[in-house]
N, C-alpha and C positions, 0 to 999 in steps of 0.2 A: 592634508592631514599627515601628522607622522610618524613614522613605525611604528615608534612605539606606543601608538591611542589608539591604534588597530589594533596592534598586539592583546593591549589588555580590552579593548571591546569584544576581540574575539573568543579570549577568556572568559571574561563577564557571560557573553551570552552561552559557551560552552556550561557553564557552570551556573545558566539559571534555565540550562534547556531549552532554547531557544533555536539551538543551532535545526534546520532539517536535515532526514533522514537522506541520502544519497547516497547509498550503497543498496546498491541490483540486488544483490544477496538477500540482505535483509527485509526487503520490499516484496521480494518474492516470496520469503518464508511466511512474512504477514499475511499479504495475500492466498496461499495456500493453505493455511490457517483458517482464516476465513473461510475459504471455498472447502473445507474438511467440515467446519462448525456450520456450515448451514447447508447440508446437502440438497434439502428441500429447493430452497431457495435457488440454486443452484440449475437444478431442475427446471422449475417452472422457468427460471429465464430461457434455458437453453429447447426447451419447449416455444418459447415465442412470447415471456411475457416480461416483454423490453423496460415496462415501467420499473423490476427489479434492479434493474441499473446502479440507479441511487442510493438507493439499499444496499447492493453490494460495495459502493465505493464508501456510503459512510461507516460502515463493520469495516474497513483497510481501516481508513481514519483513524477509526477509535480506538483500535487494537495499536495505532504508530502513534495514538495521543497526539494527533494532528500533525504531526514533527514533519509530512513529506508532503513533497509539491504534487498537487491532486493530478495535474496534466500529466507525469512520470505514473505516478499511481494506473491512471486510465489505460495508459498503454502496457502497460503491464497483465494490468486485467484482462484487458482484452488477449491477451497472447495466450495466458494461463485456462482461458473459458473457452478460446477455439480451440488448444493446442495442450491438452493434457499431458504430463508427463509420460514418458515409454516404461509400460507395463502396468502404469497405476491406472485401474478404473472405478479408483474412489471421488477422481472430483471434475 
C-alpha cells in the first residue's frame, strides 16, 4: 500500500472515530470514573464478588464508547482496584 492510502485511511478513520483509545492517561481517568460512579459496586467486588468484573469492564467501555483495547482496559483495572491512589479512599 502507499503512503499515501494510509495517510488518508488514517484520517478517514480519525475522523469517523474509529481510531482506539491508547493513552494510559486517559484510560485511567475513565476508569477512575467509573470506580468513583459506582462505589457500591466497587465494594461488593472488593468484598469477593468477582462476577462484578464484567460490569466494571463494560461501565470502562461505555464511558471510552468502546474506543479502547478491552485487554489494556483489564490491566488497568486491575491496578486501579488493588492499588488505590495515595491518600484517596474514595475508590
Amino acid at each position: 500500500m502507499f503512503w499515501w492510502k494510509r495517510a488518508a485511511s488514517r484520517g478517514i478513520a480519525a475522523r469517523e472515530g474509529l481510531v482506539l483509545e491508547d493513552d494510559d492517561a486517559a484510560l485511567t481517568a475513565a476508569i477512575v470514573s467509573v470506580l468513583r460512579g459506582y462505589p457500591r459496586q466497587v465494594a461488593q467486588y472488593r468484598a469477593g464478588k468477582a462476577a462484578l468484573w464484567g460490569y466494571l469492564i463494560g461501565r470502562v467501555m461505555q464511558v471510552l464508547r468502546g474506543r479502547a483495547d478491552p485487554q489494556r482496559v483489564h490491566k488497568l483495572l486491575v491496578v486501579a482496584l488493588h492499588s488505590p491512589p495515595p491518600g484517596d479512599d474514595t475508590i
